[in-house]
N, CA and C atoms as a LAMMPS dump frame, in Angstrom:
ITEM: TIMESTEP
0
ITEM: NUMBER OF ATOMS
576
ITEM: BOX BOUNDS ff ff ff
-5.0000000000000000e+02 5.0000000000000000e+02
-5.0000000000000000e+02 5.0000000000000000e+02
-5.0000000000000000e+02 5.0000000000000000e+02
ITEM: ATOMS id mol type element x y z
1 1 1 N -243.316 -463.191 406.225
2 1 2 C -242.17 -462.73 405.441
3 1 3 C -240.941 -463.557 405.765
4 2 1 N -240.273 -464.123 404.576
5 2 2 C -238.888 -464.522 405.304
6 2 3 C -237.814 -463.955 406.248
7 3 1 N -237.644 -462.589 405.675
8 3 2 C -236.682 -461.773 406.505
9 3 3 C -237.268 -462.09 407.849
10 4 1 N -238.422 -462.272 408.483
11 4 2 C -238.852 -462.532 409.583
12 4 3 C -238.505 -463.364 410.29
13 5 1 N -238.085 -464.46 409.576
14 5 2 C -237.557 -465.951 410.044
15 5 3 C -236.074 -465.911 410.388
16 6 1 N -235.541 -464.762 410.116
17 6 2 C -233.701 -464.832 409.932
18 6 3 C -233.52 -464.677 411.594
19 7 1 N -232.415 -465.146 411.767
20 7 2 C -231.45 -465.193 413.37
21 7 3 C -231.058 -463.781 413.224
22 8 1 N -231.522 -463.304 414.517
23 8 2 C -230.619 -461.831 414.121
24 8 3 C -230.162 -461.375 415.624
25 9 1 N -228.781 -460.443 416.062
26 9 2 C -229.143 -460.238 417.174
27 9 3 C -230.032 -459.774 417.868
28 10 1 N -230.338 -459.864 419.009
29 10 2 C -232.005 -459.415 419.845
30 10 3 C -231.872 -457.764 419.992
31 11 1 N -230.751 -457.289 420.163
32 11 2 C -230.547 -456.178 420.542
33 11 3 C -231.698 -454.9 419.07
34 12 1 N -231.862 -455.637 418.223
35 12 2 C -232.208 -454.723 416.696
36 12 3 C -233.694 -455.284 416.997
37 13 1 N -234.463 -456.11 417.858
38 13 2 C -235.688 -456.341 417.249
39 13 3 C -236.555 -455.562 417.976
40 14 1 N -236.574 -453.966 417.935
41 14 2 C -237.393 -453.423 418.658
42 14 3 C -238.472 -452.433 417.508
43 15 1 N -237.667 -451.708 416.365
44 15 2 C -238.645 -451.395 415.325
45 15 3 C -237.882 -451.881 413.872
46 16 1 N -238.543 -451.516 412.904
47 16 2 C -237.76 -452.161 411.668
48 16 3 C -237.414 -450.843 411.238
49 17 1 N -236.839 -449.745 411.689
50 17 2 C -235.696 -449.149 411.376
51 17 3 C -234.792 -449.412 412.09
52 18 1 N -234.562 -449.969 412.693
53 18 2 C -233.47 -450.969 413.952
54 18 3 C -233.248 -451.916 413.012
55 19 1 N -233.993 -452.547 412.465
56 19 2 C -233.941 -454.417 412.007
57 19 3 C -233.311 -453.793 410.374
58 20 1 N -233.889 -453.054 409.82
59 20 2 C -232.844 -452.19 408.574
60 20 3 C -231.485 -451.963 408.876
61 21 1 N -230.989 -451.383 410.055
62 21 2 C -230.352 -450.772 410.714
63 21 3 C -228.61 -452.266 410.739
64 22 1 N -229.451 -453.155 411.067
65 22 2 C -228.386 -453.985 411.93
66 22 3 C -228.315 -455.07 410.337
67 23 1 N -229.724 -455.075 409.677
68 23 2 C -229.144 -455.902 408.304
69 23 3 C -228.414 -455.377 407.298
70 24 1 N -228.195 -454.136 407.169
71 24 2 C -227.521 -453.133 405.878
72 24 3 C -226.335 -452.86 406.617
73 25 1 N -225.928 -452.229 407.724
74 25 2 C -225.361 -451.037 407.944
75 25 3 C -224.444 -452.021 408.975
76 26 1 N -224.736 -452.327 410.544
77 26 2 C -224.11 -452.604 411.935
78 26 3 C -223.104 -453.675 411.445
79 27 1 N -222.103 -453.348 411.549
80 27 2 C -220.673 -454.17 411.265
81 27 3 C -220.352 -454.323 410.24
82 28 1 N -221.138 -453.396 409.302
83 28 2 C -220.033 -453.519 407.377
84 28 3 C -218.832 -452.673 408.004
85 29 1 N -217.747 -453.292 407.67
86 29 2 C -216.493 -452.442 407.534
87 29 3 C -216.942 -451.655 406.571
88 30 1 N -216.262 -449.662 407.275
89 30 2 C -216.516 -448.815 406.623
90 30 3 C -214.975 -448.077 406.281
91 31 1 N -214.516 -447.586 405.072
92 31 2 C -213.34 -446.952 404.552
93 31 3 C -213.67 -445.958 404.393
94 32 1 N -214.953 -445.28 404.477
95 32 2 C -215.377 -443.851 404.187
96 32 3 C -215.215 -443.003 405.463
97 33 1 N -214.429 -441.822 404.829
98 33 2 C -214.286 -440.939 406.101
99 33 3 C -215.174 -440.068 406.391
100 34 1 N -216.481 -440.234 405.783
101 34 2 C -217.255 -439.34 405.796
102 34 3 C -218.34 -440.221 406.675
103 35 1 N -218.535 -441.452 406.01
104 35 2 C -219.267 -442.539 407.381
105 35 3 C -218.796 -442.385 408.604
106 36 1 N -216.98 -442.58 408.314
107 36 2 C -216.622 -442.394 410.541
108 36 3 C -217.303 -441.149 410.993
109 37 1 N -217.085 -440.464 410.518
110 37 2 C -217.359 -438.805 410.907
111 37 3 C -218.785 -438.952 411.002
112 38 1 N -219.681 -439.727 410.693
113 38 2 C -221.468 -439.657 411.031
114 38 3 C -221.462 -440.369 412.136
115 39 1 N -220.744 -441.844 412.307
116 39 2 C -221.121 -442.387 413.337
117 39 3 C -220.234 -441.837 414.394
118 40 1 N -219.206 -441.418 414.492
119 40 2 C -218.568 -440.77 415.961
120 40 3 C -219.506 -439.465 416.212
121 41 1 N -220.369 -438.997 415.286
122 41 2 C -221.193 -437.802 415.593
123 41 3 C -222.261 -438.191 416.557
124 42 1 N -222.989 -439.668 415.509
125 42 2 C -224.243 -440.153 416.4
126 42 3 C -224.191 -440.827 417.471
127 43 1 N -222.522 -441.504 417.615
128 43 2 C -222.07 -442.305 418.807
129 43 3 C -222.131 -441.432 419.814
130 44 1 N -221.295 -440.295 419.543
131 44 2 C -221.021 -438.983 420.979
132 44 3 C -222.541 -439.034 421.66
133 45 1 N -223.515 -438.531 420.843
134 45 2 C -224.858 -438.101 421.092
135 45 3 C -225.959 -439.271 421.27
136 46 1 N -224.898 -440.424 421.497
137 46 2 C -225.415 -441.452 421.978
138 46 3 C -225.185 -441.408 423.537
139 47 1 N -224.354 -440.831 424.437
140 47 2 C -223.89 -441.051 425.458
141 47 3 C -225.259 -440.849 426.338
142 48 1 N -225.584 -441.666 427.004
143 48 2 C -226.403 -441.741 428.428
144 48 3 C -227.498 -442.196 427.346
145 49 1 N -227.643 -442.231 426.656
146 49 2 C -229.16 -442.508 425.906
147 49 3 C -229.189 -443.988 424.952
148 50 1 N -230.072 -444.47 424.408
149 50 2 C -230.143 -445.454 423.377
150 50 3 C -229.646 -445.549 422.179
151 51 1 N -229.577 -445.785 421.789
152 51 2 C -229.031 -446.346 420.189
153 51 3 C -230.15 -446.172 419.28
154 52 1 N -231.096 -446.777 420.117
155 52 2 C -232.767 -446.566 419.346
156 52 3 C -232.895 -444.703 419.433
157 53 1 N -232.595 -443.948 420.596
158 53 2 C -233.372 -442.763 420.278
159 53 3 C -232.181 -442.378 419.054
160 54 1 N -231.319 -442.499 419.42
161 54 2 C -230.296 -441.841 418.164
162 54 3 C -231.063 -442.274 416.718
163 55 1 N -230.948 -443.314 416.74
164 55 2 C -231.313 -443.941 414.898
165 55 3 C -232.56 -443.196 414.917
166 56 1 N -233.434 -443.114 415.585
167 56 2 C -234.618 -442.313 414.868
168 56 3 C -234.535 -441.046 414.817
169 57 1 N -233.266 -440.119 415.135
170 57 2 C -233.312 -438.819 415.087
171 57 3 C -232.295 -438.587 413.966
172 58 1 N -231.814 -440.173 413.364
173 58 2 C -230.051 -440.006 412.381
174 58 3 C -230.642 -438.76 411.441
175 59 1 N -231.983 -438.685 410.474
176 59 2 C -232.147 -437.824 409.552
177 59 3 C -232.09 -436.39 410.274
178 60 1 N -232.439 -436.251 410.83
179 60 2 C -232.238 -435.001 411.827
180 60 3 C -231.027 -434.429 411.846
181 61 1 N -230.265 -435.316 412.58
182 61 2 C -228.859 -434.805 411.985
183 61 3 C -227.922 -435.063 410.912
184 62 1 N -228.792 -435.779 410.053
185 62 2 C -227.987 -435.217 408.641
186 62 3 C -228.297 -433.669 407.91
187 63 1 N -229.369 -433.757 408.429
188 63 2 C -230.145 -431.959 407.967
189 63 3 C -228.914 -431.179 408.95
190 64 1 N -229.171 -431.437 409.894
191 64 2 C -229.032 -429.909 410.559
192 64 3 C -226.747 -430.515 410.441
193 65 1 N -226.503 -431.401 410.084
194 65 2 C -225.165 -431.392 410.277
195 65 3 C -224.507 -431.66 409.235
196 66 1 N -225.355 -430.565 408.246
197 66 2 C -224.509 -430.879 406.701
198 66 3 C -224.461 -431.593 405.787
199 67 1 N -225.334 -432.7 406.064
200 67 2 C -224.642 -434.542 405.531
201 67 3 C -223.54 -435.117 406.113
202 68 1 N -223.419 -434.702 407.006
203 68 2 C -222.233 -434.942 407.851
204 68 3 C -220.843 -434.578 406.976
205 69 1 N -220.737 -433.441 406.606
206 69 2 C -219.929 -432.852 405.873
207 69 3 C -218.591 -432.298 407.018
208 70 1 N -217.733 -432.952 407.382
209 70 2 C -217.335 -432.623 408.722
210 70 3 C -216.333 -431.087 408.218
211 71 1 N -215.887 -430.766 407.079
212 71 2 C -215.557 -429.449 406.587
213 71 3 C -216.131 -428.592 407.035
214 72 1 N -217.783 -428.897 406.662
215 72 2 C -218.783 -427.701 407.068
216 72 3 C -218.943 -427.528 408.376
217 73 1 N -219.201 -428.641 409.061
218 73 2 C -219.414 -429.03 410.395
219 73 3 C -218.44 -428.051 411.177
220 74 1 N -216.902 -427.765 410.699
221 74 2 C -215.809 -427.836 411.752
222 74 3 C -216.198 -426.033 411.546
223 75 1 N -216.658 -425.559 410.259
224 75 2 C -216.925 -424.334 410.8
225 75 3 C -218.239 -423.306 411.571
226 76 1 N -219.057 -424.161 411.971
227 76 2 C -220.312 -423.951 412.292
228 76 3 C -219.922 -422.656 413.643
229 77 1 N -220.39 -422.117 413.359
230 77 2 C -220.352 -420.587 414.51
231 77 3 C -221.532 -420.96 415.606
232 78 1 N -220.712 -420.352 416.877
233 78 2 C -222.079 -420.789 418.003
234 78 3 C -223.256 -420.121 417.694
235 79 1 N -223.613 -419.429 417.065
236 79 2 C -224.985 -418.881 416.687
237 79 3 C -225.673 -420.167 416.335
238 80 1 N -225.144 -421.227 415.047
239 80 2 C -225.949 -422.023 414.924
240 80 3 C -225.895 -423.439 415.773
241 81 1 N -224.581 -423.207 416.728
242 81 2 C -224.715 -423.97 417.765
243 81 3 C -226.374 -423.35 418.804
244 82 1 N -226.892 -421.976 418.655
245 82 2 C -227.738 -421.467 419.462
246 82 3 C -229.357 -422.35 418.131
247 83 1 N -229.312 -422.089 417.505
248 83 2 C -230.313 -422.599 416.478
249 83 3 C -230.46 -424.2 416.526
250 84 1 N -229.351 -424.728 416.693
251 84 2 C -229.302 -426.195 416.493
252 84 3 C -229.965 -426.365 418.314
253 85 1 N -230.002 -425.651 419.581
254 85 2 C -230.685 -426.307 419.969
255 85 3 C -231.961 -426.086 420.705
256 86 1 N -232.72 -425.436 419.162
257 86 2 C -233.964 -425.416 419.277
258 86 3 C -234.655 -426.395 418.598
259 87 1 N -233.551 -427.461 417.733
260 87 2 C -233.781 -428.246 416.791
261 87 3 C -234.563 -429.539 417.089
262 88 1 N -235.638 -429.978 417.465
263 88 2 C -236.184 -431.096 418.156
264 88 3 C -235.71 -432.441 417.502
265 89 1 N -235.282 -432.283 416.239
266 89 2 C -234.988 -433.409 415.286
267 89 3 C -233.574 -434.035 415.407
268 90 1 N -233.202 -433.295 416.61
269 90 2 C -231.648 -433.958 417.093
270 90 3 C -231.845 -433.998 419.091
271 91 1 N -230.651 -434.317 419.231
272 91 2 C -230.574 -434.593 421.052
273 91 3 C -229.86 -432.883 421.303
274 92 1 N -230.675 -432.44 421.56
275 92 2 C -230.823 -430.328 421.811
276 92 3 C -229.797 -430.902 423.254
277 93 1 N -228.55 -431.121 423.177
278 93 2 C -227.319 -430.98 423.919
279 93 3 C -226.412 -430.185 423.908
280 94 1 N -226.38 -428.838 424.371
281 94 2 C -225.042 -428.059 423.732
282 94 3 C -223.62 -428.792 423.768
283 95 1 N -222.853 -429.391 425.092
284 95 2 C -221.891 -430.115 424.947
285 95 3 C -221.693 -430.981 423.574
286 96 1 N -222.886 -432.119 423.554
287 96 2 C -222.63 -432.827 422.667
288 96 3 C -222.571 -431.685 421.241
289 97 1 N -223.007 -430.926 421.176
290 97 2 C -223.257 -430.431 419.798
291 97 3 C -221.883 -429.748 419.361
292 98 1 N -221.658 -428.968 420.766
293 98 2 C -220.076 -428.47 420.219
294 98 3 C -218.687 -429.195 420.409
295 99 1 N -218.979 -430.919 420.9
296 99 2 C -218.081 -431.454 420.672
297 99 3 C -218.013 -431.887 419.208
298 100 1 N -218.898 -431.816 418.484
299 100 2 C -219.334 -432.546 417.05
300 100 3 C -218.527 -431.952 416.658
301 101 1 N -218.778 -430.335 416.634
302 101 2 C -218.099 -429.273 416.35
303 101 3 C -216.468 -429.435 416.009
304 102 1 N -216.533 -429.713 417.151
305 102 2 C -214.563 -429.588 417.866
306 102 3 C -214.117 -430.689 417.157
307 103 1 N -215.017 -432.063 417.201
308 103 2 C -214.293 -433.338 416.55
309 103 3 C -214.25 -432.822 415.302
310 104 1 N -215.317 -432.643 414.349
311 104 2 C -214.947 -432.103 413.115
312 104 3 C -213.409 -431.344 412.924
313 105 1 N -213.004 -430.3 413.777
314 105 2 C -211.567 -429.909 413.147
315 105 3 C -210.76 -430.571 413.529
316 106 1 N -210.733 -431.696 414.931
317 106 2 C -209.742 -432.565 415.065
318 106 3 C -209.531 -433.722 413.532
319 107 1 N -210.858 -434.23 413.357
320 107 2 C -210.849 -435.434 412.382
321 107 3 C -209.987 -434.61 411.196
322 108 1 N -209.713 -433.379 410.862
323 108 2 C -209.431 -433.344 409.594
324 108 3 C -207.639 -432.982 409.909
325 109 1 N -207.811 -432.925 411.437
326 109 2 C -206.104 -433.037 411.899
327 109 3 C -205.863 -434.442 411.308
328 110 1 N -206.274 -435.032 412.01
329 110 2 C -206.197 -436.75 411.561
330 110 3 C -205.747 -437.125 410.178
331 111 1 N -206.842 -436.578 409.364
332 111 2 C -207.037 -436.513 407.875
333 111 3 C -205.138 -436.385 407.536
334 112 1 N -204.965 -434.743 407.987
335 112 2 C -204.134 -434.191 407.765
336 112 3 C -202.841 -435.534 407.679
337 113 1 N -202.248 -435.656 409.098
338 113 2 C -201.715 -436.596 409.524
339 113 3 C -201.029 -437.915 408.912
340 114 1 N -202.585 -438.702 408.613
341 114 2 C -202.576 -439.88 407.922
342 114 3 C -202.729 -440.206 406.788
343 115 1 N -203.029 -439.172 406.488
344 115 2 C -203.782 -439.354 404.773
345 115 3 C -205.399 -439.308 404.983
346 116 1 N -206.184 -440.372 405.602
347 116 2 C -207.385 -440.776 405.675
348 116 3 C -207.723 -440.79 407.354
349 117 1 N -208.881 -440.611 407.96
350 117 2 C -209.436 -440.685 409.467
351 117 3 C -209.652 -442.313 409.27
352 118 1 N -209.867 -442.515 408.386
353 118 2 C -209.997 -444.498 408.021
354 118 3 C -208.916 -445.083 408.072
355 119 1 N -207.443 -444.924 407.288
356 119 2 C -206.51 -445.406 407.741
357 119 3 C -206.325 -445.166 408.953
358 120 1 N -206.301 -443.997 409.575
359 120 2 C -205.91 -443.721 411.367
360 120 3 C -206.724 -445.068 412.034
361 121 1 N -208 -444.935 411.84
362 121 2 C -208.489 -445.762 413.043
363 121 3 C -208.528 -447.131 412.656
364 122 1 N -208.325 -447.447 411.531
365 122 2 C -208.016 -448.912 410.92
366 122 3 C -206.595 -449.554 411.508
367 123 1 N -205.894 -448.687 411.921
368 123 2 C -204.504 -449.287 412.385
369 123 3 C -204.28 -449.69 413.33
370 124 1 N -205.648 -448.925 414.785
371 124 2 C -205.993 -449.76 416.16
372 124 3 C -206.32 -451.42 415.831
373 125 1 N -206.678 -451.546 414.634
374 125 2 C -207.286 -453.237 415.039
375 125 3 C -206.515 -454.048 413.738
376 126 1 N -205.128 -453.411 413.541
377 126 2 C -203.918 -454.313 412.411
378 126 3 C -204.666 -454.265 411.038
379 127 1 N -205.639 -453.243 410.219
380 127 2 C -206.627 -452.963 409.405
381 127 3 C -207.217 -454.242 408.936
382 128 1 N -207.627 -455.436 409.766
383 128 2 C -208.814 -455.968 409.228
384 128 3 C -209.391 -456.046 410.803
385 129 1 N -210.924 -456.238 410.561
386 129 2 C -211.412 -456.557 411.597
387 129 3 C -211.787 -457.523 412.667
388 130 1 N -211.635 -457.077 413.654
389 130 2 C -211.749 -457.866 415.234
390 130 3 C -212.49 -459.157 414.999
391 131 1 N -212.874 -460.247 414.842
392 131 2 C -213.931 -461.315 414.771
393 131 3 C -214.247 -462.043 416.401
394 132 1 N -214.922 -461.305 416.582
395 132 2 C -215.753 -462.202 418.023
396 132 3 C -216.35 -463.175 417.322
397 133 1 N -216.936 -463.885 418.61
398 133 2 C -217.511 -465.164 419.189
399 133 3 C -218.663 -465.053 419.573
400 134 1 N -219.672 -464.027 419.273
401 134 2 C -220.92 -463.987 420.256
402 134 3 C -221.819 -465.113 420.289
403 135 1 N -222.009 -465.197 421.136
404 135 2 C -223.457 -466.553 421.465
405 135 3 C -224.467 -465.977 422.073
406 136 1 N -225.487 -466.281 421.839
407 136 2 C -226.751 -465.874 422.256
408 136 3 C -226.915 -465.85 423.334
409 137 1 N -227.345 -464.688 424.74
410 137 2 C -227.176 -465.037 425.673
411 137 3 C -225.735 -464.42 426.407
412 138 1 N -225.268 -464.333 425.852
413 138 2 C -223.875 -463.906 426.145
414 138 3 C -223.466 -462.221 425.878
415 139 1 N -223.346 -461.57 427.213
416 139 2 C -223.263 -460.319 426.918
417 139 3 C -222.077 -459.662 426.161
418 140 1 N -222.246 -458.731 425.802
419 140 2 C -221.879 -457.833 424.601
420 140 3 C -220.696 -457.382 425.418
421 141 1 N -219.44 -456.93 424.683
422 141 2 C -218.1 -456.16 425.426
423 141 3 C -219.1 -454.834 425.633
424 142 1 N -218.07 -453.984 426.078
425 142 2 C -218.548 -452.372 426.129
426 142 3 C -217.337 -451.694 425.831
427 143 1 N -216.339 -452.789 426.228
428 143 2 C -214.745 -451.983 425.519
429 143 3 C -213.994 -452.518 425.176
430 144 1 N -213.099 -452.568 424.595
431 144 2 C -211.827 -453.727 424.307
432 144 3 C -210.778 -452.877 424.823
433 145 1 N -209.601 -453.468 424.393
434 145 2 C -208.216 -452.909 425.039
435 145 3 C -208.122 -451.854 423.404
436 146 1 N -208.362 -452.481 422.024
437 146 2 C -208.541 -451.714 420.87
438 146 3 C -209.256 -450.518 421.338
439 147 1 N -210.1 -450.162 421.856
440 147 2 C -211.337 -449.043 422.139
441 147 3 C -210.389 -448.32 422.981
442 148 1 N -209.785 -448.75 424.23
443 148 2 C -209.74 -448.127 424.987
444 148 3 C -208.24 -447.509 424.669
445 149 1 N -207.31 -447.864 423.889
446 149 2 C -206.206 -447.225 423.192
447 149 3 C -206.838 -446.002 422.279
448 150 1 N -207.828 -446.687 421.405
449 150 2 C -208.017 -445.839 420.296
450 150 3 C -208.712 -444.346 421.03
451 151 1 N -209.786 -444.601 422.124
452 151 2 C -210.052 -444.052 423.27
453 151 3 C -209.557 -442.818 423.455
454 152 1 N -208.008 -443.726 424.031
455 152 2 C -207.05 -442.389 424.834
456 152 3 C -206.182 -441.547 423.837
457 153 1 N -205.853 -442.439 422.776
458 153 2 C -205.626 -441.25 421.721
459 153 3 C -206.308 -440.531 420.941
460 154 1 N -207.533 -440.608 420.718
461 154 2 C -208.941 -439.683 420.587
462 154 3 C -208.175 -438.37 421.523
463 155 1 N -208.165 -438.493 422.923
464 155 2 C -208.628 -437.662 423.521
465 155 3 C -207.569 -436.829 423.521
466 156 1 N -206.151 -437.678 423.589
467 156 2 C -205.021 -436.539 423.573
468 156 3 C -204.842 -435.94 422.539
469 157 1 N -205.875 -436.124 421.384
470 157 2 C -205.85 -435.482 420.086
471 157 3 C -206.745 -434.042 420.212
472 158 1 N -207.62 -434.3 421.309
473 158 2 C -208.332 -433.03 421.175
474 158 3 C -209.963 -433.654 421.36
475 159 1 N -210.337 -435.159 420.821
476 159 2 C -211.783 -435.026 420.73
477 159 3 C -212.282 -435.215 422.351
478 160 1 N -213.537 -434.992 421.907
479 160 2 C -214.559 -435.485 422.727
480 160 3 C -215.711 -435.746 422.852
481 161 1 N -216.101 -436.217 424.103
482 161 2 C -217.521 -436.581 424.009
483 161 3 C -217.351 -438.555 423.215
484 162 1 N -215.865 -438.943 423.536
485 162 2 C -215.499 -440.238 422.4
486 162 3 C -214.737 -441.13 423.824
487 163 1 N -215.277 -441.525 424.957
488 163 2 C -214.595 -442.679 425.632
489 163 3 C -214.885 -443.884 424.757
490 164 1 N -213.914 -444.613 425.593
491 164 2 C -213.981 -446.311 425.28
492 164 3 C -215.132 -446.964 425.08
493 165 1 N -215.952 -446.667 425.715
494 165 2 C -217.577 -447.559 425.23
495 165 3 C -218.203 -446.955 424.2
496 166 1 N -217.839 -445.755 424.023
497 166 2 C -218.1 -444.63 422.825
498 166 3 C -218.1 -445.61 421.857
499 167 1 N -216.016 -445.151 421.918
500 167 2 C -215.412 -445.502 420.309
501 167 3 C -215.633 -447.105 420.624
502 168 1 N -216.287 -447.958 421.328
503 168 2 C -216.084 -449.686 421.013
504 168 3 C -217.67 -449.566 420.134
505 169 1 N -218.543 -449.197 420.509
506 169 2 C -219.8 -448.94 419.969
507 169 3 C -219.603 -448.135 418.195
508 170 1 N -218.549 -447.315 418.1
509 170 2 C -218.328 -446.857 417.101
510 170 3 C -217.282 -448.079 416.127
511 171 1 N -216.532 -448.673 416.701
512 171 2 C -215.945 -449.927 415.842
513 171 3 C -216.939 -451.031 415.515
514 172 1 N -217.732 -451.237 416.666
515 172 2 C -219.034 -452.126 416.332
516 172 3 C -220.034 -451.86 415.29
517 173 1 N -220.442 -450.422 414.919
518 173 2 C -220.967 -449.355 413.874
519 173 3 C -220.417 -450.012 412.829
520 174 1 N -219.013 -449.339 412.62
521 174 2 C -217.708 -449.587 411.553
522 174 3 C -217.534 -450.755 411.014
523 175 1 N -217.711 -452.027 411.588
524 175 2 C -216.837 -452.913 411.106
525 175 3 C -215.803 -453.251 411.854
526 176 1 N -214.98 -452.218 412.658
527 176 2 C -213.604 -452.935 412.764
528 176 3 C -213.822 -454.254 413.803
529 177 1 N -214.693 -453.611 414.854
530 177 2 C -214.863 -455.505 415.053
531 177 3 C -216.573 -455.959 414.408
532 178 1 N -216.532 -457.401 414.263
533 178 2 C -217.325 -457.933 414.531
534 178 3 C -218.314 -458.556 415.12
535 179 1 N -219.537 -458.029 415.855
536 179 2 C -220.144 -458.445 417.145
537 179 3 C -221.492 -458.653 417.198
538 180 1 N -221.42 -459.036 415.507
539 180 2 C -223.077 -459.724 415.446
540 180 3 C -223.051 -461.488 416.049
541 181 1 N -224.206 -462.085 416.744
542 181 2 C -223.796 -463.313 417.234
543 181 3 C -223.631 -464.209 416.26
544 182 1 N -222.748 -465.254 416.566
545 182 2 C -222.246 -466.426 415.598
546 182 3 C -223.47 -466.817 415.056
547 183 1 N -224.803 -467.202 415.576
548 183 2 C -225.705 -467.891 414.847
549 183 3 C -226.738 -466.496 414.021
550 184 1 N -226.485 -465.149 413.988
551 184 2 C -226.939 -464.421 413.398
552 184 3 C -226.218 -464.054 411.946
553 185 1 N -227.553 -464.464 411.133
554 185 2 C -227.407 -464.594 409.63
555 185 3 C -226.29 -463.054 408.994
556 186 1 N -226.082 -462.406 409.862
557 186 2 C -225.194 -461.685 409.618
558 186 3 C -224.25 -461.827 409.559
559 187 1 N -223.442 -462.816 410.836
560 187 2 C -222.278 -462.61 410.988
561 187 3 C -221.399 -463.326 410.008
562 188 1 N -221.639 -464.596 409.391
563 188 2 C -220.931 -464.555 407.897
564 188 3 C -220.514 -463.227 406.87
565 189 1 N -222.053 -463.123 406.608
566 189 2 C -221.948 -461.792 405.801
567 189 3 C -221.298 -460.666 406.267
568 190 1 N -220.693 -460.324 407.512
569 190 2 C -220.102 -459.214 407.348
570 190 3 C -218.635 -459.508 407.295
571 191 1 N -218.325 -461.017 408.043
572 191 2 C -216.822 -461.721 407.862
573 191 3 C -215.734 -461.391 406.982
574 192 1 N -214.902 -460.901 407.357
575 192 2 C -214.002 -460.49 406.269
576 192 3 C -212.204 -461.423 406.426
């Protein structure tokens, strides 16, 4: 297959919902506030774990989290915080689950605020995105000084379960930076 032949980063070549994953989705700048609100969901419930177990459980929690409807989300009663973690099709974390929770009514503070949770977090990185340098071989940030601002005002806002390696992993998601490697057939294409 050609797609087989493409440069891609190494980090995606473990199944081809990974290799889907990093050619469609990993570093399109996103303006949808309904996208931030999925990936700061799947980022949180990324903490201590893979990226890989998350992506194979993402349908999981689009079922059990609305469509990532963060309206619905922000009113979820601990009862179905008690249901959600019998749910095998997600990471059965109560913390993480009722921070989802909690971020949901912060993000729509945000909303409130700014107009958009997209303009808010678009304004950490001057609203276009970060453009690294990656080279093959060359390890990956885990935070920027962008992350770790956007970070600390996350938190004095109320969220959680969202540090700096969180939200840099969640701008890497997003778009706002760029951190596919220079010789991966991506990183043109997501160039803005």
């Amino acid at each position: 297959m050609e797609t087989d032949q493409k440069n891609r980063c190494p980090w995606c070549l473990g199944f081809a919902e990974y290799i889907t994953y990093h050619d469609t989705e990993w570093g399109v700048p996103a303006y949808d506030d309904r996208v931030h609100f999925e990936f700061l969901v799947l980022e949180s419930a990324q903490a201590g774990l893979s990226w890989a177990t998350v992506l194979k459980k993402r349908a999981g929690y689009r079922k059990a989290f609305a469509d990532f409807d963060y309206q619905v989300v922000a009113e979820f009663p601990e009862s179905y915080v008690q249901e959600l973690l019998q749910v095998s099709s997600i990471i059965r974390n109560a913390q993480k689950i009722r921070a989802a929770i909690n971020n949901a009514a912060r993000f729509m503070e945000v909303q409130r605020e700014f107009g958009s949770f997209s303009d808010y977090i678009w304004s950490f990185v001057g609203g276009k995105p970060i453009q690294n340098s990656l080279q093959r071989g060359q390890a990956y940030p885990a935070t920027s000084p962008e992350s770790d601002a956007l970070a600390k005002d996350l938190k004095k806002r109320g969220f959680k379960f969202l540090g700096s390696t969180i939200v840099y992993a969640h701008m890497q998601a997003t778009g706002l930076i760029n951190d596919h490697l220079v010789d991966c057939f991506r990183y043109e294409q997501v160039k803005v």
